[in-house]
C-alpha positions in Angstrom: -31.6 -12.3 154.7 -34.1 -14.9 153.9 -32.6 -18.5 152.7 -33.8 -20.0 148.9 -35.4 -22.8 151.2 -37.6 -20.5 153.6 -38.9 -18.9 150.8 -39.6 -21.6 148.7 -41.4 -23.2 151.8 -43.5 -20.7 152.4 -44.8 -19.9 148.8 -45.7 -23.6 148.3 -47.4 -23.9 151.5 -49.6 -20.6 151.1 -48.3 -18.8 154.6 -46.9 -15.9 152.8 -50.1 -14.2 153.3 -50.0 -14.9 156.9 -46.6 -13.5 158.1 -45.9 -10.1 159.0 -45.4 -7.4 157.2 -41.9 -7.2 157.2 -41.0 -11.0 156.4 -43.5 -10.6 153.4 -41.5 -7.5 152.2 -38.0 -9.7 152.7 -39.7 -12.2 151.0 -40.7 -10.1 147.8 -37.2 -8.4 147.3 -36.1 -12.4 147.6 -38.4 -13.2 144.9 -37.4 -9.7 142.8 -33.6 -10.8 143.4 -33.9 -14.9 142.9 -34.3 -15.7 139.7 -34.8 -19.7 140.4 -37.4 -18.6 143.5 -39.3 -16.4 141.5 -39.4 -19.4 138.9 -40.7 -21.3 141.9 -43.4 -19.2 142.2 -44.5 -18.7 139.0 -45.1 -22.6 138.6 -46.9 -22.8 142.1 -49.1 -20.1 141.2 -49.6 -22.4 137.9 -50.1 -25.1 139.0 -52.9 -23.5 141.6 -54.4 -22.3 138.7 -54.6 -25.1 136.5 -55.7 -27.2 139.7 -58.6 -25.1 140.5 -59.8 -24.8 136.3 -59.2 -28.2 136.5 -61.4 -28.6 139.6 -64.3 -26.8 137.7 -64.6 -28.6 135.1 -64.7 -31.7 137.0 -68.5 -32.4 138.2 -69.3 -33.9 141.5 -71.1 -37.0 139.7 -68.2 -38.1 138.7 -65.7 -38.5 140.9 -65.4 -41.6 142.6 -68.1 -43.5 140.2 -66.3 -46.3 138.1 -66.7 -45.9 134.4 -69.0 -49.4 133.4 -67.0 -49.8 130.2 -63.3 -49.2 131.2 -62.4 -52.6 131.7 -63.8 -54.2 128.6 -62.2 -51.4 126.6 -59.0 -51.6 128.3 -59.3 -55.4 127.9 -59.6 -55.2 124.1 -56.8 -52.6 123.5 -54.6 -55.1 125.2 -55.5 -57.9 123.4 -55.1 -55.6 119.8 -51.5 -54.6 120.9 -50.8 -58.7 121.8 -52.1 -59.2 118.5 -49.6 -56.8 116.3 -52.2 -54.1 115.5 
């Protein structure tokens, strides 16, 4: 039977689409049986999700161009909090 490990493994890296037929039906009744894998899957699946909504939101203009005002706004909370505020 298939360990916690191997499955985890290959959820997380996305080649459980890729094996055979028969390691992806052990693999299933592992994930049916396991309740902490099957948790393991749920929050990679999640997390995909959240990465690729998170990825569409996110315009190509962007990313990777500096935000002009960051600094002097960072610069001025700091000096509030070293001021008691």
């Amino acid at each position: 039977m298939i360990r916690c490990k191997d499955v985890a493994k290959l959820v997380a890296s996305d080649q459980f689409r890729s094996q055979r037929l028969m390691m992806r039906l052990e693999v299933r009744f592992h994930l049916w049986m396991c309740r902490y894998c099957s948790r393991w899957e749920r929050q990679i699946r999640q997390l995909g999700s959240a990465a690729r909504k998170l990825a569409g939101r996110t315009s190509v203009e962007h990313v990777g161009k500096p935000d002009d005002d960051l600094e002097a706004r960072l610069l001025r909370r700091l000096s509030e909090k070293g001021k008691g505020k």
